[in-house]
Backbone as JSON Lines, residues from 0, in Angstrom:
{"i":0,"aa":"X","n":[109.13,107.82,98.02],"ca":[108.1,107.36,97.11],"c":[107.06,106.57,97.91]}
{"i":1,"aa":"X","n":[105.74,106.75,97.76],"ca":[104.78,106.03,98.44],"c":[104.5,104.89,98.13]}
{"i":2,"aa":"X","n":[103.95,104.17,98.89],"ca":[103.78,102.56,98.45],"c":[103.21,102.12,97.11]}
{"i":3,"aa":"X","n":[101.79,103.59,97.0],"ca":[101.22,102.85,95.6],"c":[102.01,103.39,94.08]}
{"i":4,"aa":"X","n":[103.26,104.26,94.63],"ca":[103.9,105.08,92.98],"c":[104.78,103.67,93.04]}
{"i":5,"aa":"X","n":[105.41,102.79,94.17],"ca":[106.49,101.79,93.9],"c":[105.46,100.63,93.36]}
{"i":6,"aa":"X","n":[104.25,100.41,93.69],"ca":[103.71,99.88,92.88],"c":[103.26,99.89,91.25]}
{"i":7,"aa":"X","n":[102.54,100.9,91.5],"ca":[102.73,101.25,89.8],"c":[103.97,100.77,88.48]}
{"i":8,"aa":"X","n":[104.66,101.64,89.71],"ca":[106.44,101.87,89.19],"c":[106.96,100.65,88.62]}
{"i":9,"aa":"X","n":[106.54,99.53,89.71],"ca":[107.04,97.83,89.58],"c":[105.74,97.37,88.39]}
{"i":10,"aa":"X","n":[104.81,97.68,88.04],"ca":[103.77,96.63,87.44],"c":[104.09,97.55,86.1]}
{"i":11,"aa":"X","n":[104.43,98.86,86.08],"ca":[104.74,99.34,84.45],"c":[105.61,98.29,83.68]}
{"i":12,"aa":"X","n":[105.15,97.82,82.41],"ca":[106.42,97.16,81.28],"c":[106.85,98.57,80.55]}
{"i":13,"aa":"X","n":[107.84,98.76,80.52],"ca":[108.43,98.69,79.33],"c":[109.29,98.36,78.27]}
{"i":14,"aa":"X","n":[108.7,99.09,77.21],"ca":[108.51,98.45,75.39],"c":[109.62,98.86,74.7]}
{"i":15,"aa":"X","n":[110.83,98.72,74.62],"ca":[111.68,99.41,73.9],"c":[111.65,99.66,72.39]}
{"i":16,"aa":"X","n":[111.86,100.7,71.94],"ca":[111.63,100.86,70.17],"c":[110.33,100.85,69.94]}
{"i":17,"aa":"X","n":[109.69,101.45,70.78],"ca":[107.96,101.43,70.39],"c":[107.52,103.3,71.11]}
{"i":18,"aa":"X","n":[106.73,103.65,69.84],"ca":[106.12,102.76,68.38],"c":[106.85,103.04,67.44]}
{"i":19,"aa":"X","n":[108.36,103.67,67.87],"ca":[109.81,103.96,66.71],"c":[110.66,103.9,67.83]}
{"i":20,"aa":"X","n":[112.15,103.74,66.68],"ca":[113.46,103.47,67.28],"c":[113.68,104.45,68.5]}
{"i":21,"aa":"X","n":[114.39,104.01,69.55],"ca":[114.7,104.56,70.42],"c":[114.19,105.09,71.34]}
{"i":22,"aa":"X","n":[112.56,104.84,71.38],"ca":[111.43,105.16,72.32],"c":[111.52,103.96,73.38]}
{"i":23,"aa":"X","n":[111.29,104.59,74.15],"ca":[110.98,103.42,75.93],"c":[109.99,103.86,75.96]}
{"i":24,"aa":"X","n":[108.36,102.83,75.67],"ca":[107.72,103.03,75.33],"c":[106.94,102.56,77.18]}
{"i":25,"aa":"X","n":[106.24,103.42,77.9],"ca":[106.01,102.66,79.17],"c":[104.87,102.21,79.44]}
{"i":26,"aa":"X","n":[104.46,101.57,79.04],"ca":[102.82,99.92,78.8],"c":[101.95,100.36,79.99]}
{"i":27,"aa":"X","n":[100.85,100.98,80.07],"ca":[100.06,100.4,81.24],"c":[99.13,99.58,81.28]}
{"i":28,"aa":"X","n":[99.27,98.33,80.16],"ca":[98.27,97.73,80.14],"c":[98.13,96.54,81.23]}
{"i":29,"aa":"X","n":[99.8,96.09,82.24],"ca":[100.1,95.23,83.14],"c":[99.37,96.14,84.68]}
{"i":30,"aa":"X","n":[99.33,97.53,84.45],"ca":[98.6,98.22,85.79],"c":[96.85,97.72,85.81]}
{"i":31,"aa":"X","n":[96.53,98.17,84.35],"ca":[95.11,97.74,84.09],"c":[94.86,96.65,84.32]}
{"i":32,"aa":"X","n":[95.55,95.38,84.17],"ca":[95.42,94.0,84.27],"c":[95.3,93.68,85.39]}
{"i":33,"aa":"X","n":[95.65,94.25,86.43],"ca":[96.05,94.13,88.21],"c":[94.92,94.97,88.8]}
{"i":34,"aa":"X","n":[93.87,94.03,89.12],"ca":[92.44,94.59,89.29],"c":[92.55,95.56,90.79]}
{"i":35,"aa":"X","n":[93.12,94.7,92.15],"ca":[93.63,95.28,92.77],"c":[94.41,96.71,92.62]}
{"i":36,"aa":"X","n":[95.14,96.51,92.07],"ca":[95.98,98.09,91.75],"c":[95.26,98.49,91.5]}
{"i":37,"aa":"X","n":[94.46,98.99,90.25],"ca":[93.69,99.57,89.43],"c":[92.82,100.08,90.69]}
{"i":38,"aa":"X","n":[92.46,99.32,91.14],"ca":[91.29,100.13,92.42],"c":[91.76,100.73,93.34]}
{"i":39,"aa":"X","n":[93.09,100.64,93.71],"ca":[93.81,101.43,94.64],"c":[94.28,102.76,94.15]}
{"i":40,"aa":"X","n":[94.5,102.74,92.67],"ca":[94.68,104.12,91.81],"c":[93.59,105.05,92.03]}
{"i":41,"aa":"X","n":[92.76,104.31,91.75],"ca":[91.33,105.16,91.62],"c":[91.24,105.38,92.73]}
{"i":42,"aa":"X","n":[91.07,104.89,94.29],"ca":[90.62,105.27,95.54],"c":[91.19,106.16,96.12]}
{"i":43,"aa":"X","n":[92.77,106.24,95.65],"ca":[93.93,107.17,96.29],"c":[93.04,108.72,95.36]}
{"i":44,"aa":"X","n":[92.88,108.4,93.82],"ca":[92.17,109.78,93.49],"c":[90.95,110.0,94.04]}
{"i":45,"aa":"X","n":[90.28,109.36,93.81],"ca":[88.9,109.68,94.42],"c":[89.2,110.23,96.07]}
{"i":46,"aa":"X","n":[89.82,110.39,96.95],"ca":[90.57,110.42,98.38],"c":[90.57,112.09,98.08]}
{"i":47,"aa":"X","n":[91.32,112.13,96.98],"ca":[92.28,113.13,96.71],"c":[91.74,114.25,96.36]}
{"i":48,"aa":"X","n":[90.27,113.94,95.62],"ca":[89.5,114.79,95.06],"c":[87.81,114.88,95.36]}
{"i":49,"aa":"X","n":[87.78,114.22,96.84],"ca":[86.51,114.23,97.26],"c":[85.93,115.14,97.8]}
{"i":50,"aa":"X","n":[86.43,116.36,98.53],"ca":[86.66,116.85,98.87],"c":[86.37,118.46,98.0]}
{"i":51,"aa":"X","n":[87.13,118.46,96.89],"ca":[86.88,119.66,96.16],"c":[85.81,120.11,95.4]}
{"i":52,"aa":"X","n":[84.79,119.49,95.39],"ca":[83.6,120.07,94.74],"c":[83.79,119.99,93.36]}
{"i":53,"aa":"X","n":[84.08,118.59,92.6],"ca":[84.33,118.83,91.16],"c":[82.59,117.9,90.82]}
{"i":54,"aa":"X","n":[83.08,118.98,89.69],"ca":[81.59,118.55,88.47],"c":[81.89,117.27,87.72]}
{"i":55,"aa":"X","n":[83.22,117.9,87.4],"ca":[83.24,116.79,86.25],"c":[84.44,116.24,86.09]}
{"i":56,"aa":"X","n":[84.62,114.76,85.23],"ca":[86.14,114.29,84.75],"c":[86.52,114.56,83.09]}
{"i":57,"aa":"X","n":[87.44,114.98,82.87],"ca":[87.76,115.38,81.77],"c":[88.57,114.49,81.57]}
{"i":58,"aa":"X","n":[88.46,113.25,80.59],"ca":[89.35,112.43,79.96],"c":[89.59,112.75,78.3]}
{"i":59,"aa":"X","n":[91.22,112.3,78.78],"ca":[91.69,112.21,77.2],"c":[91.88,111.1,76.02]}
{"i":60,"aa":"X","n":[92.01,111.44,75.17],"ca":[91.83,109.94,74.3],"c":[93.2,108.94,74.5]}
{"i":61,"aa":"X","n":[93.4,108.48,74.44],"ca":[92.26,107.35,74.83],"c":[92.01,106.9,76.33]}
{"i":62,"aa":"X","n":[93.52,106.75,76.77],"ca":[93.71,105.98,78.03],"c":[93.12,106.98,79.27]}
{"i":63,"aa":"X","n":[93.03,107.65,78.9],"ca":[92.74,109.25,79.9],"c":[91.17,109.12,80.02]}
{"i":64,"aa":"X","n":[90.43,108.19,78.95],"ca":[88.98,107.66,79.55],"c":[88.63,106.39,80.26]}
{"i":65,"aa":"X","n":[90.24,105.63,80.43],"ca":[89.95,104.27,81.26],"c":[89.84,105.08,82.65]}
{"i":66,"aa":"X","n":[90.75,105.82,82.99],"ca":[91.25,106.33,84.22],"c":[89.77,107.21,84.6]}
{"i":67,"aa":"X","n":[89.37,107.75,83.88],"ca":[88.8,109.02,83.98],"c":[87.57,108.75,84.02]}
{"i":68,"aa":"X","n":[86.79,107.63,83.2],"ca":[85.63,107.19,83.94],"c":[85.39,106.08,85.28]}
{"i":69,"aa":"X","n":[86.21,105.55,85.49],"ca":[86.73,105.01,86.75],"c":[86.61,106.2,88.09]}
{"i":70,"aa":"X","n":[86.94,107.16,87.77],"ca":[87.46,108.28,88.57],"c":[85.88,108.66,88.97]}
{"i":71,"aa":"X","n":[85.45,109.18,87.74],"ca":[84.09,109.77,87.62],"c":[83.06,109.01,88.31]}
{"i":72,"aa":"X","n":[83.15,107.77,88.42],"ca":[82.21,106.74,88.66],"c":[82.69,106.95,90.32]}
{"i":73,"aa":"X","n":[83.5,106.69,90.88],"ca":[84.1,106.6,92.23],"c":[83.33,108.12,92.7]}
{"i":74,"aa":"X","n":[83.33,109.31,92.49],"ca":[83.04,110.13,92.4],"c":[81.6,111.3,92.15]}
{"i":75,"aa":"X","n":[81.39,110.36,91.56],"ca":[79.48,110.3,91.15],"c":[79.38,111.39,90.51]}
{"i":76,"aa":"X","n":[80.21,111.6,89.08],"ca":[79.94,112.86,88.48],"c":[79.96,112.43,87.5]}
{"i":77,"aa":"X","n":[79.93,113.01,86.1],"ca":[80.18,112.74,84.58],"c":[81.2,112.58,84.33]}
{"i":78,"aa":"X","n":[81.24,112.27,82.57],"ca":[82.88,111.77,82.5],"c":[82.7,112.83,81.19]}
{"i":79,"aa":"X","n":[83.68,113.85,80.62],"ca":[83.72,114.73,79.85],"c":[84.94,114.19,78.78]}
{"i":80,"aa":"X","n":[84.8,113.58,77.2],"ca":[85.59,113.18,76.63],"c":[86.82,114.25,76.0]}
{"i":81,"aa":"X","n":[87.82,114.44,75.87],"ca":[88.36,114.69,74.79],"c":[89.18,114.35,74.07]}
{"i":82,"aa":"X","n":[88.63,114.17,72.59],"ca":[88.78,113.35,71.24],"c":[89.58,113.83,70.09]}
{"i":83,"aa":"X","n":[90.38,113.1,69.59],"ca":[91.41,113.54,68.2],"c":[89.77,113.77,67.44]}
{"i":84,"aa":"X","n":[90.35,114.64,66.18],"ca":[89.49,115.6,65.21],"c":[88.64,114.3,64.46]}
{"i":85,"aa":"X","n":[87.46,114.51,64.11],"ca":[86.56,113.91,63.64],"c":[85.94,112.89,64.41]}
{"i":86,"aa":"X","n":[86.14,112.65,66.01],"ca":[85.17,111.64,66.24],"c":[84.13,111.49,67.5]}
{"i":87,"aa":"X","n":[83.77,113.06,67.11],"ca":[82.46,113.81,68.4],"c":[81.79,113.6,67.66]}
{"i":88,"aa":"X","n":[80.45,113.7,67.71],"ca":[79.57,113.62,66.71],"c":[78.58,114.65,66.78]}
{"i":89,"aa":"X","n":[78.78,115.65,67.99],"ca":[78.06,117.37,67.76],"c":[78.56,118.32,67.84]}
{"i":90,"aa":"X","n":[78.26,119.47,67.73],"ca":[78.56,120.49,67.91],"c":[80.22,120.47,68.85]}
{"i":91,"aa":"X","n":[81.29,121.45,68.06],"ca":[82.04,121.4,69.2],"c":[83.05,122.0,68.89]}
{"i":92,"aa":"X","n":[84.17,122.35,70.46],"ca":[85.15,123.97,69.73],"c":[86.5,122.61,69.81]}
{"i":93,"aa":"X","n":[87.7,123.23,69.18],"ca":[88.93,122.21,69.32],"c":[90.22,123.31,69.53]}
{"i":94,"aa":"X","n":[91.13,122.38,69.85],"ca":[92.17,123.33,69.81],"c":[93.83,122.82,69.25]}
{"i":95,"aa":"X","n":[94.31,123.88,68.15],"ca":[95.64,123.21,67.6],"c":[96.8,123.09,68.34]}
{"i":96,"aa":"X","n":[97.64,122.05,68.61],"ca":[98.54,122.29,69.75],"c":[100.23,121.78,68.64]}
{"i":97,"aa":"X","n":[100.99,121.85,69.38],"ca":[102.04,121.88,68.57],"c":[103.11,120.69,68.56]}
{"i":98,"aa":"X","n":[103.47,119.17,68.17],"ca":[104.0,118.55,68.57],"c":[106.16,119.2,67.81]}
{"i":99,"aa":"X","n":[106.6,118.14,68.42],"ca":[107.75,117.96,67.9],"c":[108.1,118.51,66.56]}
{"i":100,"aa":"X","n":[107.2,117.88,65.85],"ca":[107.17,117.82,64.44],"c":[105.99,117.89,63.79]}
{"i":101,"aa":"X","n":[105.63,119.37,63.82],"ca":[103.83,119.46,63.06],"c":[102.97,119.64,64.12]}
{"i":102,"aa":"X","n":[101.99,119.64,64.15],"ca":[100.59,120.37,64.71],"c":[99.92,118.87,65.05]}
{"i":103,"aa":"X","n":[98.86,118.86,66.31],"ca":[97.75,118.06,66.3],"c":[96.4,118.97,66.63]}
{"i":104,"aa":"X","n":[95.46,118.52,66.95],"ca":[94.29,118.68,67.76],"c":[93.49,117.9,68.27]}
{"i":105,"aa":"X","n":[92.59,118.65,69.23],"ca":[91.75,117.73,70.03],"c":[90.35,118.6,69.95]}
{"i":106,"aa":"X","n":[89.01,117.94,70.77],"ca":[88.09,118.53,70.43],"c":[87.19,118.23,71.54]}
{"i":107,"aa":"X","n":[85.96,119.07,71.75],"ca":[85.41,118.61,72.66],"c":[83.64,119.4,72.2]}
{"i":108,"aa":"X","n":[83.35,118.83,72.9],"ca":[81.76,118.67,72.53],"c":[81.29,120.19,73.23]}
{"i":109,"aa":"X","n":[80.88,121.27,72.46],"ca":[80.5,122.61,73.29],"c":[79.73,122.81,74.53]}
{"i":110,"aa":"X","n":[78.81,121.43,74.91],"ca":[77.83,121.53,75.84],"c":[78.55,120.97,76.83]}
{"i":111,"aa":"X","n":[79.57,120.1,76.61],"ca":[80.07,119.17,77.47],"c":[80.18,119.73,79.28]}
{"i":112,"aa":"X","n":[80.96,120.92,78.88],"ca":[81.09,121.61,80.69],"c":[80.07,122.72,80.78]}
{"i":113,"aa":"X","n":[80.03,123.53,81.81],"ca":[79.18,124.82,81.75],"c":[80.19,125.68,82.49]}
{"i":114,"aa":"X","n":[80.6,127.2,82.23],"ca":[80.66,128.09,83.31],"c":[80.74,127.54,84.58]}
{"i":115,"aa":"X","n":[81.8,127.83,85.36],"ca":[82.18,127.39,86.97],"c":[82.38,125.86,86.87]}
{"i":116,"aa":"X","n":[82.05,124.95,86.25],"ca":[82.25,123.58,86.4],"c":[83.83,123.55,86.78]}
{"i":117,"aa":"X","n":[83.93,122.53,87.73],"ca":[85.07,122.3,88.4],"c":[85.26,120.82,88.01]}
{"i":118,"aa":"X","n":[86.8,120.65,87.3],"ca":[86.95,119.57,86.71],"c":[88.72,119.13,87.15]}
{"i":119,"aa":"X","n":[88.94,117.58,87.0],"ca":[89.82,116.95,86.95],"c":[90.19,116.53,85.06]}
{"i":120,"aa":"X","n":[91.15,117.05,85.35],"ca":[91.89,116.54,83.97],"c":[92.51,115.09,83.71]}
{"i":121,"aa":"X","n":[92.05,114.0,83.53],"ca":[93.13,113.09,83.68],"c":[93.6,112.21,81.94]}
{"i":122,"aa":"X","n":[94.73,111.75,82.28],"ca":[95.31,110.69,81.4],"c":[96.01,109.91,82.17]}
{"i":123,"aa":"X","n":[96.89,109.06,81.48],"ca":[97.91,108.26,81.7],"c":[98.68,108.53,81.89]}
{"i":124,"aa":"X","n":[99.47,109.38,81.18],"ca":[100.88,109.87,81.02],"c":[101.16,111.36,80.74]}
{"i":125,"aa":"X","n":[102.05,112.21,81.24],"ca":[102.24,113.79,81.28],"c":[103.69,113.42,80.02]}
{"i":126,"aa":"X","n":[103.69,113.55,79.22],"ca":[105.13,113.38,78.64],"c":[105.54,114.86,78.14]}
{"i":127,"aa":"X","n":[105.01,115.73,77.15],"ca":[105.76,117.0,76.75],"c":[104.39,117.82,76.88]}
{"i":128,"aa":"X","n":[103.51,117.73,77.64],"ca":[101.94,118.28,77.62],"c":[101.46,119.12,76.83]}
{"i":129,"aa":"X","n":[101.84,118.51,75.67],"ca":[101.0,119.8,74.17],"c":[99.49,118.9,74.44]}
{"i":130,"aa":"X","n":[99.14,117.96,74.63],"ca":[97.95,117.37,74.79],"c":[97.28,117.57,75.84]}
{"i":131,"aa":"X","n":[97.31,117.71,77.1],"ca":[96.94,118.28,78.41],"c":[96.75,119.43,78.21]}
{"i":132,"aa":"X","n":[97.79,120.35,77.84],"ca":[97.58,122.0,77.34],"c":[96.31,122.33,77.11]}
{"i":133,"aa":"X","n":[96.57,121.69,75.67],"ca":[95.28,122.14,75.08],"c":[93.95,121.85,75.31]}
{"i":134,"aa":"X","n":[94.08,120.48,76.17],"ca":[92.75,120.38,76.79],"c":[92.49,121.32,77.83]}
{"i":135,"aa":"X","n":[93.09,121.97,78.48],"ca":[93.2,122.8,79.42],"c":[92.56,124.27,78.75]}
{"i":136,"aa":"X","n":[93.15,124.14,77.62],"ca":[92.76,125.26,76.99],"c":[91.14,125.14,76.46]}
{"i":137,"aa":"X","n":[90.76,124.09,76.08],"ca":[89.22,124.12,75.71],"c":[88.63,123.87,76.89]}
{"i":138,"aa":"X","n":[88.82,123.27,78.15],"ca":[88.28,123.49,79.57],"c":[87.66,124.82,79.23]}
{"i":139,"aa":"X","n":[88.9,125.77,79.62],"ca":[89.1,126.95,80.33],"c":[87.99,127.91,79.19]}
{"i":140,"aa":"X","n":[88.07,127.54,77.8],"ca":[87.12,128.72,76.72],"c":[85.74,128.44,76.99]}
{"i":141,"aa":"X","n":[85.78,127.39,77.72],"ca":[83.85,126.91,77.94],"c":[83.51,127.46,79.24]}
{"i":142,"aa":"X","n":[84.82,128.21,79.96],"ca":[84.42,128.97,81.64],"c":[84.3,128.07,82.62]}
{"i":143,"aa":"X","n":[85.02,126.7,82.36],"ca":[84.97,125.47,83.79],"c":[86.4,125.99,84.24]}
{"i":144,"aa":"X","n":[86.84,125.77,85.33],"ca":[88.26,125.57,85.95],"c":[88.92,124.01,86.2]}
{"i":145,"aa":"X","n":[89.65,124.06,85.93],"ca":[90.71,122.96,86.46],"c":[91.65,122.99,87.17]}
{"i":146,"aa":"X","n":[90.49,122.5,88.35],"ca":[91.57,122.38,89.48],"c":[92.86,121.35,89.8]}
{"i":147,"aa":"X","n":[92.96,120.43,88.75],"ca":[93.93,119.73,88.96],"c":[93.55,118.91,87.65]}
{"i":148,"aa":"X","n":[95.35,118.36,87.03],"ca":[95.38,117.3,86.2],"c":[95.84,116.0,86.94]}
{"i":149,"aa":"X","n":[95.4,115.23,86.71],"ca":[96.27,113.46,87.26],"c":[96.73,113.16,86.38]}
{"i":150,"aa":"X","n":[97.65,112.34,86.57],"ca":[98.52,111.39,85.61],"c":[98.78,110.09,86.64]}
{"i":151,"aa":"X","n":[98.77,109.01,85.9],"ca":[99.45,107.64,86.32],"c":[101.02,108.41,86.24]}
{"i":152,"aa":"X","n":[101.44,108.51,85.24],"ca":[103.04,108.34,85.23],"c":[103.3,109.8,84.37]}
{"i":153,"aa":"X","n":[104.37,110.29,85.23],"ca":[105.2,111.21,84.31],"c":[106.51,111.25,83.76]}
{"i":154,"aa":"X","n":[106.83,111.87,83.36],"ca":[107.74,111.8,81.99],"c":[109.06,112.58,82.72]}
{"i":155,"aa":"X","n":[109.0,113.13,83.46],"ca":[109.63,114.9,84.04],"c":[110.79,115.25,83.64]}
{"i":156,"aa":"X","n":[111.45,114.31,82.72],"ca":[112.65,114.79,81.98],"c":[112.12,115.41,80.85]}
{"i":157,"aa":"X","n":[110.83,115.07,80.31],"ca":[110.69,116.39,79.12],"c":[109.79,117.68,79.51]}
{"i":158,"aa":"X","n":[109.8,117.76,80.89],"ca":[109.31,118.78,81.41],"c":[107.8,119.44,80.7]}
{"i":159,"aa":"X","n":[106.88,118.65,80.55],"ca":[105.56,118.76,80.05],"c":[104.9,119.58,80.95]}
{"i":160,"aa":"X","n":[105.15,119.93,82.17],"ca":[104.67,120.53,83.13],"c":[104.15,121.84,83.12]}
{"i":161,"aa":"X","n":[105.2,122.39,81.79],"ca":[105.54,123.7,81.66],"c":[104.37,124.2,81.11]}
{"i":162,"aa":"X","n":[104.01,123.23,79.76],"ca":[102.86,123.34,78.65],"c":[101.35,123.26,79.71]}
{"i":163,"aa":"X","n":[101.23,123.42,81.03],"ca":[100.01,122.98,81.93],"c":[99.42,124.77,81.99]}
{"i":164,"aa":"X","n":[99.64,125.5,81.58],"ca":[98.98,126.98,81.64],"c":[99.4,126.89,83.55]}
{"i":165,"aa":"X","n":[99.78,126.54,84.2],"ca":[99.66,127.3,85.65],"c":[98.68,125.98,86.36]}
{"i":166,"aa":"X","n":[98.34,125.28,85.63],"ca":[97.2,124.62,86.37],"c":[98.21,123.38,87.5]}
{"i":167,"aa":"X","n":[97.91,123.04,88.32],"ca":[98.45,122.02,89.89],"c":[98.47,120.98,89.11]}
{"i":168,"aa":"X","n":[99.27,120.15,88.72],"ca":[99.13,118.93,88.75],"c":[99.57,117.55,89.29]}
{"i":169,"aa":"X","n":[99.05,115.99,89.53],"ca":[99.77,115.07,89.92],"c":[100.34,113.95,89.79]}
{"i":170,"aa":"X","n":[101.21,113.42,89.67],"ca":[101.45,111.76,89.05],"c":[101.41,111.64,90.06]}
{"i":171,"aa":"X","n":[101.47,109.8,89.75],"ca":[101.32,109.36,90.83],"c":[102.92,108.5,90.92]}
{"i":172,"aa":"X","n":[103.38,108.29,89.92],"ca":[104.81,108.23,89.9],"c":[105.48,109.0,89.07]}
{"i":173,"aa":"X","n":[106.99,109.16,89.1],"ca":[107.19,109.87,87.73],"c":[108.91,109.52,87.78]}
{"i":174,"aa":"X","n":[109.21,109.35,86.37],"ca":[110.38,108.95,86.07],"c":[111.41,110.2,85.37]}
């Protein structure tokens, strides 16, 4: 394990029984708080992805836009949102993905990428990737590629990896 995943690893809390019984719920609000860290996250990505010719950052709601405009900014590109249903405010395609128990969606603004745009996917957390998926999936219908998803932390016992269509992805720790 590298110095900054045992870091991470050590500054994660977790929340037991949150936000229901029997969840280990894993906090990154003690990583965010640790200004230091936080900039070492971002520099190790920005390192990681300077290199590849990306357009854009594709963040997810929520925490996937702390990371992701951080990223973008290090990076000098845009930050591309994607939002639970009703809170884009133009034009835009979405996609239904499938949880545990019932259906969600996400959505994204139609202009947001173009054809060939080369993008980073990021969030917080990879846990069963019906949410990554499908962002992957409205990437991919607008003709951008994704060359890679990030994650702070993964999950890898519920094997979310699977739900990634083929696409590379990286934590930076994973439990």
């Amino acid at each position: 394990m590298s110095d900054l995943a045992s870091k991470v690893r050590s500054t994660l809390r977790d929340v037991p029984d949150f936000p229901k019984e029997g969840i280990v719920f894993k906090d990154i609000t003690p990583v965010l708080s640790d200004g230091m860290l936080f900039r070492e996250i971002i520099e190790a990505w920005r390192e990681r992805y300077a290199a590849q010719n990306i357009s854009a950052i594709v963040g997810i709601e929520s925490r996937g836009f702390i990371f992701g405009a951080a990223l973008a900014h290090a990076l000098g590109v845009g930050l591309t949102l994607v939002r639970k249903p009703g809170k884009l405010p133009y034009k835009r395609i979405g996609v239904d993905y499938t949880l545990e128990y019932g259906t969600d969606r996400v959505e994204m603004h139609t202009d947001a990428l173009a054809p060939g745009d080369r993008v980073v996917v990021v969030d917080d957390l990879l846990a069963t990737g019906g949410t990554c998926g499908a962002t992957i999936a409205l990437v991919q219908e607008l003709g951008a590629v994704v060359v890679e998803c990030a994650f702070l932390v993964e999950l890898g016992f519920l094997e979310g990896s699977k739900r990634l269509h083929g696409v590379p992805y990286h934590a930076l720790t994973v439990f």
